[in-house]
N, C-alpha and C positions, 0 to 999 in steps of 0.2 A: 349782420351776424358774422362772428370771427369763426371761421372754421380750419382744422388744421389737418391737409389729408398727409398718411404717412404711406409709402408706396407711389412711386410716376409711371407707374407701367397703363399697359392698356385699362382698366379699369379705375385705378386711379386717376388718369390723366383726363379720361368722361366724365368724373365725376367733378372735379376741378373744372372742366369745361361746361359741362352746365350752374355749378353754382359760381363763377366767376361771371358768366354771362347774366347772373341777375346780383351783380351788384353787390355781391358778399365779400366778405375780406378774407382770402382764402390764402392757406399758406403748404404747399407742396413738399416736403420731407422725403429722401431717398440718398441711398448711399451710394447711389450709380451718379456723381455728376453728370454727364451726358444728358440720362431724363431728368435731372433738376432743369437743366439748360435747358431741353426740347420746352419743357414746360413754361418757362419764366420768357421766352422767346416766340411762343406760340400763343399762350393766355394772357389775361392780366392777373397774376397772380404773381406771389415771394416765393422762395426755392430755397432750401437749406439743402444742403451734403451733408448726411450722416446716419448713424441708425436711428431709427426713429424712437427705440428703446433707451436711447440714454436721458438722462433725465436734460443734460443739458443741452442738447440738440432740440429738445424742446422747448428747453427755458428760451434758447437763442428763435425758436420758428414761433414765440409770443403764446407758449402756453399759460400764462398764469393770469392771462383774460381772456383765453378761446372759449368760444358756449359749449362746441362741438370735436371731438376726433373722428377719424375714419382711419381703422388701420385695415390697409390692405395690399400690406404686400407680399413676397411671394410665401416667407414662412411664418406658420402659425404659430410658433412660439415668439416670435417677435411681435407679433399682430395680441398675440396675451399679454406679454408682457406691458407692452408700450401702452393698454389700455389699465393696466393694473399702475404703470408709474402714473399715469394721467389723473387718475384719480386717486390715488395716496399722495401723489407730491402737490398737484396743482389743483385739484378740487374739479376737474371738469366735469360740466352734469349731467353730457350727453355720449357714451362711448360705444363704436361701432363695429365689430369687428369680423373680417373676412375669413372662415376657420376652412380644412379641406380635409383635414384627418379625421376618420372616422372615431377613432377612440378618443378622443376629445370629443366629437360633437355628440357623441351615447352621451357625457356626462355633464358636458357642459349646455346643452337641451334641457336640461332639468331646470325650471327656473328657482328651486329651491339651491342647488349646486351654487350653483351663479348667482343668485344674489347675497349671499351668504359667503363664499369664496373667491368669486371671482369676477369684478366689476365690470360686467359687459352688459349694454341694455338692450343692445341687438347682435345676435349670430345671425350671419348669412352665410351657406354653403352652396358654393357653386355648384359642387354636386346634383343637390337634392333639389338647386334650380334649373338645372340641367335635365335632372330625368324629368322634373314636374312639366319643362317645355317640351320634350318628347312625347311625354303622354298626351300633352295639347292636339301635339300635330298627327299622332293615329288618332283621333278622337275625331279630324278632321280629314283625310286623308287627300282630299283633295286641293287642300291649301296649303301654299308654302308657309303662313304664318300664322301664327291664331293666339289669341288671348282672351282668358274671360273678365269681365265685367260686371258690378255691380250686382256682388253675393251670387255671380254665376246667371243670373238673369238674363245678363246681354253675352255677346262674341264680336271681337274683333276679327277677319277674317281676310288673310291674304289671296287673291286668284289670280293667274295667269288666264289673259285672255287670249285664243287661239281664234284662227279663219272659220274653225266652223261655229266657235261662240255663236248664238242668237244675238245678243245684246252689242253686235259690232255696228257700227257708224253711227249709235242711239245716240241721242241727247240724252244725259243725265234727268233732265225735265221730262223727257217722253216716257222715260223709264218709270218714274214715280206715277205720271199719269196709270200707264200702264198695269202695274202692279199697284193698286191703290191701297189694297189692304197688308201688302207685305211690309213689314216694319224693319226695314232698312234702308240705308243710305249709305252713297260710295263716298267717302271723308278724305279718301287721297288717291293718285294716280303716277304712278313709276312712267316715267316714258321715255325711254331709249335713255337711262340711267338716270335721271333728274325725276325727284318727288314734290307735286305741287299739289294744294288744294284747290280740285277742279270749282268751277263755277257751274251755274244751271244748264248754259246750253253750250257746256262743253259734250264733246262725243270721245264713243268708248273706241279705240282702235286695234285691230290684232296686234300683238305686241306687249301690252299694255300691261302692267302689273297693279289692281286694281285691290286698296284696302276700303271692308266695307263693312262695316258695323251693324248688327244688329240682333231681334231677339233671339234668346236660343232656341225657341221653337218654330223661330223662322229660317234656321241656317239650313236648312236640307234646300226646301224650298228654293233659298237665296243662292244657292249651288245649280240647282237645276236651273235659275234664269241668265245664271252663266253658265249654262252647259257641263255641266260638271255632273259627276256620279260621285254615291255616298255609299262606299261596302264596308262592311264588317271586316275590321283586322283581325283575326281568328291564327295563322300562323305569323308571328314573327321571329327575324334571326338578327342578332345583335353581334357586331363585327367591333370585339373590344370588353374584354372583361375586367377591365380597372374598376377607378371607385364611380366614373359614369355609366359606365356596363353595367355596374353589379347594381347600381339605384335604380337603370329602367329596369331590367331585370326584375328586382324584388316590387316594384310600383308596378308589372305586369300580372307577376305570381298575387297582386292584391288589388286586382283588379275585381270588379263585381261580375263580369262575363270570364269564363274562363277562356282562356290566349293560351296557345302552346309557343313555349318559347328557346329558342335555343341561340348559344354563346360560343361566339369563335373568338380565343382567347392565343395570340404569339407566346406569352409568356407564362410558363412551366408555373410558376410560383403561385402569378397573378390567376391563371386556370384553376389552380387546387382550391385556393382561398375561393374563390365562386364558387366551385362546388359542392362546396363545405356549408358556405352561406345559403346557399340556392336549396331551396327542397322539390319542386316539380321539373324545376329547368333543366335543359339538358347542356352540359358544357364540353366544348369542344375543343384541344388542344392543337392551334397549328395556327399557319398565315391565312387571315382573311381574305386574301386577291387569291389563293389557293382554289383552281377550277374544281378541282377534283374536292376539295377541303367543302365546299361552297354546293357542292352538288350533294355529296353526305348530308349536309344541315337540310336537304329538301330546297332551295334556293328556289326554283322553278316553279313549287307551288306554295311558297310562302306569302303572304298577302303585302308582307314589308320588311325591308331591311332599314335597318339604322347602324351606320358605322360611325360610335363612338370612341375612336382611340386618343392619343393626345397627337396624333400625326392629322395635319390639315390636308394631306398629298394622300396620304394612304387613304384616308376616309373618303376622299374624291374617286380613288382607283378602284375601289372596293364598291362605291356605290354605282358606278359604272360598266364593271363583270357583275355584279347583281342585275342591275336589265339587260344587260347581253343574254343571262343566263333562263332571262323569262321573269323576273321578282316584279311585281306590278309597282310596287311603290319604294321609291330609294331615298334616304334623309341621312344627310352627311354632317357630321360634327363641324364646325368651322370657324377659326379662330382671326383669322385674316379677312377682314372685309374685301379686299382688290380682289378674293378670288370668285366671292360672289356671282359678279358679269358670269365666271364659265361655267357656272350651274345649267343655265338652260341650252349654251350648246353641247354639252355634255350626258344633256336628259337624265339630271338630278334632278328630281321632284322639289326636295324641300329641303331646308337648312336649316341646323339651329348654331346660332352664334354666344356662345356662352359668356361674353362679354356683354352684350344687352341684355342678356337676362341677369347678371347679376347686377350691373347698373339702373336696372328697372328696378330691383329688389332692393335697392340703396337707397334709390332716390324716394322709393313706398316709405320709409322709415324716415325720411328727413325731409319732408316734404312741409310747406307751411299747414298751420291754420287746420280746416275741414278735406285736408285731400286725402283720400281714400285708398288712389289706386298711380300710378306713371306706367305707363309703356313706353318705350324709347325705341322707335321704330328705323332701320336700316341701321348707319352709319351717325348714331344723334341726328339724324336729319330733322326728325320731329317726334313729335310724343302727343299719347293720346292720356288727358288727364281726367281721373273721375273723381268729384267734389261735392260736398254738399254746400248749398245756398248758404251764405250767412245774410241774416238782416241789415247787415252794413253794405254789402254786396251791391254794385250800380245796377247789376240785374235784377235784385229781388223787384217783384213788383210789374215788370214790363214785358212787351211780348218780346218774342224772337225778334222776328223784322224790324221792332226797335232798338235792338241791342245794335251798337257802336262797334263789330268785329272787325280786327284784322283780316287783310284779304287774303290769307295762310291759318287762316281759323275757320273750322266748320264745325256745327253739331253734329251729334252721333244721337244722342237718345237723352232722354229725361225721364227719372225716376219720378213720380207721385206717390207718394205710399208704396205699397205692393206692384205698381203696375208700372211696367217701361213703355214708355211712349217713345213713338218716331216723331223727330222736330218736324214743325212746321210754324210758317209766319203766324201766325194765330197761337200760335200755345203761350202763355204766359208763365212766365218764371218765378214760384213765390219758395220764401224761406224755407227751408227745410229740404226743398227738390232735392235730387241729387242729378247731377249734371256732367255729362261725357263730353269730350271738347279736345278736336283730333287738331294741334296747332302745331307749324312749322318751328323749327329751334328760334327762330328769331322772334319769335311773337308768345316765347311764352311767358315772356315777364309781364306782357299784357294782358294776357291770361290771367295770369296770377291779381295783379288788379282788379279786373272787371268780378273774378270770384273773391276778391277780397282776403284773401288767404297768406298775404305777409305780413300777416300779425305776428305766430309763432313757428320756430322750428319745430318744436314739443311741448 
C-alpha cells in the first residue's frame, strides 16, 4: 500500500517507522530538510522537502496513486488543507488528520461538518488523547502504564517491581500455578532498560518493569500479587492549564465519582481561559515548582499530581517538589523518551508520553483487515495488538501450543463471545475469537500474517 506521511517530526517519523517496517511504500513530506534526511537515512522510506499543502509537493511525493495520507504536522491549518488538496486534486480515499485547536476540533468532530465540508476520515487530537491516557493512569494509580482492552473488558497494566514485591525470584510458571484462577498473564518484562517477551521459567526480579495483561475485574487483585495498593483518587492537582490541562481537567469535572480538582496555570491568559471553561475546578495563577503556590493547591493531601505543561524539565521538577511536599502519586507529561530512565531515580510514579499515544491512535485507524485496537508500548519497542480471528487466519481452528509464534510474541487474552479468557496451551482458536497478542516491533509483520489482517487498510 502507497502511503504518503506529511510531517517528519516525532510522530510522524513512528508512524513512517512502523508502516515502513511492514513493507509499505511510504513517502515522508516535511519542509524541514534535515527530518526529510533523518528520515530517508534512518527508514526505508522517500522524502520530499516542502509544504505538504501544495499541490505539487505532492504531485512530486506520488499522490495520484497513494491509497492513504496522514497529515501530521506541527500546524492544523496545513494538516486541513493538505487533506482537502488530497482529496480535490488527487482523489485519495483514505485522509488522516492531526488537529490540536480546540475551535476546529468543536466543529470539525461533527461528522456531519466534515463530511460535508471538510474531507477528513479521521481527526486525532493529542489533546483529548492525552487527557484520555491520564485518566487511564488515576484509574490505576499504581501503574506506570495502562491501557484498556477489548470494549473495556481486559487492561493492559504497567508495574514496577520493588524488594519487598511478593512475586520476586518467581518463575512466571509458578506464578500462574499459583494464582490459577486470576486471569492474567505478564506479556513483557523492561530489565535494566531492554523489553523482551519473557518465557515460562523466566523470573521476576526487583528492578523489573513488569507489563501484564489482564481482566478488568482482575486488576485490583493482579496489583496486590505485585504488592501494590489500589486508593481512590479523590484530590487531584493539575500543574499546567493549557489545552492538556484544561482536557484532564474537564474529563475529571465528568467523572462519575466526584474528584476535587485544582489548576496551577504560569500563564495569566491561559489561567482565565480555564477558568472560564472550568465550572467546579479551582484555578490557580502562578509557577507550578512554586513551594508556597503548591502548598495553597493542598499538595500534601492531594491523592495525585499530574504536571501537564508543554516543558518536559518543568514537568519533571514539579512532579518531584510534589513528593517532596507529601503528594502520594506524581505523573509527569513527557515528550522526550531519553528522559524516561530518570523517572525512577527521581521517584516519579508514572509517565504519559503523548507521542505513543497519538501514534497508538494513528495506527487504531490504519491498521489492516480485523484490528481493533495497537498499543505502542515504550519507545516503538513493541505493541500490543487486539484482532478479531478471520477464517483465512493460520490460527482459526488450532490450539495455542500449536500456533507457530515468534519468540517476542505472547498471548494476553482471548475474547469468546462475551467472556475474556486467559491463554492457555489447550484453548483453541476459532473464527470470530478476538485475540490480544503483546509482540516485539520486529515480529509484528508476523503477527499481522498469522491474524491474516493484510488484506485491508480500510
Amino acid at each position: 500500500m502507497k502511503v504518503i506521511i506529511c510531517g517528519a517530526g516525532q510522530v510522524g517519523w513512528q508512524i513512517a517507522r512502523h508502516l515502513s517496517g511492514e513493507l509499505n511504500d511510504v513517502t515522508v513530506v516535511d519542509n524541514n530538510p534535515d527530518l526529510v534526511r533523518r528520515a530517508t537515512e534512518t527508514l526505508d522510506v522517500q522524502g520530499i522537502a516542502g509544504f505538504a499543502s501544495y499541490p505539487d509537493v505532492l504531485e512530486k511525493a506520488g499522490a495520484r496513486d497513494a491509497d492513504m495520507i496522514i497529515a501530521a504536522t506541527y500546524s492544523d491549518e496545513v494538516n486541513m488543507v493538505t487533506c482537502q488538496v488530497a482529496h480535490s486534486v488527487f482523489g485519495i480515499q483514505r485522509k488522516i488528520a492531526r488537529l490540536r485547536s480546540k475551535s476546529y476540533l468543536n466543529a470539525i468532530y461533527s461528522d456531519l461538518y466534515r463530511r460535508e465540508h471538510l474531507p477528513i476520515d479521521v481527526v486525532i487530537s493529542p489533546e483529548r488523547e492525552v487527557a484520555a491516557a491520564a485518566m487511564r493512569r488515576l484509574s490505576a494509580p499504581s501503574a506506570f502504564d495502562t491501557e484498556t482492552f477489548m470494549d473495556g473488558q481486559a487492561q493492559l497494566v504497567g508495574l514496577s517491581v520493588d524488594e519487598a514485591s511478593p512475586v520476586i525470584n518467581t518463575p512466571l510458571r509458578q506464578l500462574t500455578d499459583l494464582f490459577s484462577t486470576l486471569r492474567a498473564i505478564v506479556v513483557g518484562i523492561r530489565r535494566e532498560g531492554t523489553l523482551f517477551a519473557p518465557e515460562p521459567g523466566d523470573q521476576i526480579f526487583a528492578g523489573d518493569e513488569c507489563y501484564v495483561f489482564c481482566h478488568v475485574d482482575d486488576v485490583s487483585r493482579t496489583m496486590e500479587v505485585f504488592g501494590k495498593t489500589h486508593k481512590k483518587q479523590d484530590r487531584v492537582v493539575i500543574v499546567g492549564g493549557g489545552n492538556v490541562g484544561l482536557e484532564v481537567a474537564r474529563a475529571l469535572e465528568e467523572h462519575k465519582t466526584r474528584i476535587h480538582a485544582k489548576v496551577i496555570e504560569r500563564d495569566r491568559g491561559n489561567a482565565e481561559r480555564a477558568a472560564e471553561a472550568l465550572e467546579r475546578t479551582i484555578v490557580l495563577h502562578g509557577d507550578g515548582m512554586d513551594a508556597g503556590l503548591l502548598a495553597e493547591a493542598g499538595i500534601a493531601r492531594a491523592d495525585a499530581m499530574l504536571a501537564v505543561t508543554d516543558d518536559d524539565r518543568t514537568n519533571m521538577l514539579a512532579a518531584v517538589r510534589a513528593k517532596a511536599e507529601g503528594c502520594r502519586l506524581a505523573i509527569a507529561l513527557i515528550n522526550d523518551p531519553t528522559l524516561v530512565a530518570l523517572m525512577p531515580p527521581l521517584g516519579i510514579d508514572a509517565y504519559i508520553n503523548p507521542r505513543a499515544t497519538t501514534v497508538s491512535s494513528i495506527l487504531r485507524h490504519i491498521r489492516h483487515g480485523r484490528v481493533r485496537q495497537v498499543y505502542s508500548i515504550g519507545d516503538a519497542e513493541a505493541e500490543v495488538i487486539e484482532a478479531e480471528v478471520l477464517s483465512t487466519s493460520p490460527m482459526a481452528g488450532q490450539r495455542l501450543r500449536d500456533i507457530d509464534f515468534p519468540e517476542g510474541v505472547l498471548v494476553g487474552a482471548v475474547r469468546k463471545g462475551d467472556k475474556v479468557l486467559r491463554p492457555t496451551g489447550e484453548l483453541r482458536i476459532e473464527e470470530g475469537d478476538v485475540i490480544a497478542i503483546f509482540a516485539m516491533a520486529d515480529d509484528v509483520p508476523e503477527v499481522e500474517r498469522l491474524m491474516q489482517v493484510s488484506i485491508d487498510f480500510f
